[in-house]
C-alpha positions, -999 to +999 in steps of 0.1 A: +000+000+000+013+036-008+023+059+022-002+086+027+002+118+041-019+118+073-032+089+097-067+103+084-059+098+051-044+061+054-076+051+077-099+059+046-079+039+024-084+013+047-119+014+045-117+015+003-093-013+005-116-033+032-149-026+011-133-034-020-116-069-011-151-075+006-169-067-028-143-088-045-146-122-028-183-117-027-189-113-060-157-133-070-143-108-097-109-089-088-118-064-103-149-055-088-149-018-072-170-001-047-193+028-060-194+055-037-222+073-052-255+062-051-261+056-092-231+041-095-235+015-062-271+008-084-252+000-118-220-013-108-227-036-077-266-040-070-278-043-108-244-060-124-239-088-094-272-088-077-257-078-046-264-055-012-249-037+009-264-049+044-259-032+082-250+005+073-258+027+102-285+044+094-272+079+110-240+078+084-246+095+050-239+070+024-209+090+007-175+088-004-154+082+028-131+113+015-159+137+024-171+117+056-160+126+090-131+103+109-158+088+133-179+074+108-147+061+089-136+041+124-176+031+128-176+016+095-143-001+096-158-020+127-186-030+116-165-045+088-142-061+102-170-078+127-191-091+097-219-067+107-212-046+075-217-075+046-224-077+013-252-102+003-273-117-025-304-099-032-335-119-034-346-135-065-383-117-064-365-084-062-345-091-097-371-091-122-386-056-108-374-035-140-358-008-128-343-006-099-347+024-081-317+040-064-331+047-034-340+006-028-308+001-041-287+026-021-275+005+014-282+040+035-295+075+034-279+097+007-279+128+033-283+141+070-323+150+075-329+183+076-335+206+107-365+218+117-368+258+106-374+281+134-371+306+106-341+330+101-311+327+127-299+363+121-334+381+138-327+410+160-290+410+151-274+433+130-245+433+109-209+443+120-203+486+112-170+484+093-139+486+109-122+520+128-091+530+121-065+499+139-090+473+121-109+468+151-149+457+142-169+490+155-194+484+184-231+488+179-245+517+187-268+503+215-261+470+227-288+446+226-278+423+263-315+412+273-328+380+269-337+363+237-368+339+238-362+299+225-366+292+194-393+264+205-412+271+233-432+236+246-466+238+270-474+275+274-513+281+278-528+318+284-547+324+310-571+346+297-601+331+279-599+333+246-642+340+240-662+361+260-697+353+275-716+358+244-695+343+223-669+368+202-634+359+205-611+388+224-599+420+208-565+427+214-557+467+210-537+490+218-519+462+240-548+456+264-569+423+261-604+435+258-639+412+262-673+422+251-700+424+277-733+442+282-732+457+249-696+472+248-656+460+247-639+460+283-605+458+295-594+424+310-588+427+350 
């Protein structure tokens, strides 16, 4: 094996290596080669051997171990080398669906799932003033120190009532909760 640069970058070609000798005596051609992308894992290994990719963590993108962090490389090179990361036959009712579809084909998810959106991150913030004269960022003009709310806040109820006796929801104005009764609106005590 050549020498690589970093410990990082030898521990990834480890994993190719593994994944590919794997691959090799599965399928029992030499010069069978992992696909690293999710089309080509489809065309070169699922729908040219007829062959899976079986106990890929399902919290590990399925990606080229270049672009994947060291923790999933060592995870992954476990699992490997303990036979819970295998390659295996797929089953003879699945061959003769037509196309395969990449995503049946693919042994994990092809990204992260998104975050939930609390809308945007930047609200009530504002953007640096330049620089003065030694290169320093300038202050704000008034600094904003109080306290920002959560992004999610879980079981709050009002207290007030949200309809009045006869009905009409509450009017809100002029920041004062008002309720209709005996003909007219009325401040909330």
């Amino acid at each position: 094996m050549a020498p690589y640069s970093t410990k990082e970058a030898e521990q990834k070609g480890e994993l190719r290596a593994s994944m590919d000798s794997a691959l090799a005596a599965k399928t029992g051609d030499p010069s069978a080669r992992m696909g690293w992308t999710a089309a080509k894992f489809r065309n070169r290994i699922f729908v040219r051997y007829w062959i899976e990719l079986l106990g890929w963590p399902p919290h590990i993108p399925f990606k080229n171990p270049g672009k994947a962090a060291m923790a999933d490389i060592r995870e992954l090179q476990t699992l490997l080398d303990a036979g819970e990361l295998r390659f295996v036959d797929v089953p003879a009712a699945e061959r003769t669906a037509g196309n395969v579809s990449i995503a049946r084909a693919c042994p994990a998810v092809l990204f992260a799932p998104p975050l939930p959106d609390y809308g945007r991150r930047n609200v009530g913030r504002r953007a640096a003033r330049g620089f003065d004269t030694h290169g320093n960022v300038r202050p704000r003009r008034y600094e904003r120190n109080g306290p920002k709310s959560m992004k999610l806040v879980e079981g709050v109820v009002d207290s007030a009532e949200p309809y009045t006796e006869d009905g009409l929801p509450q009017m809100f104005k002029d920041r004062v909760h008002m309720v209709y009764k005996d003909g007219s609106w009325w401040p909330v005590a």
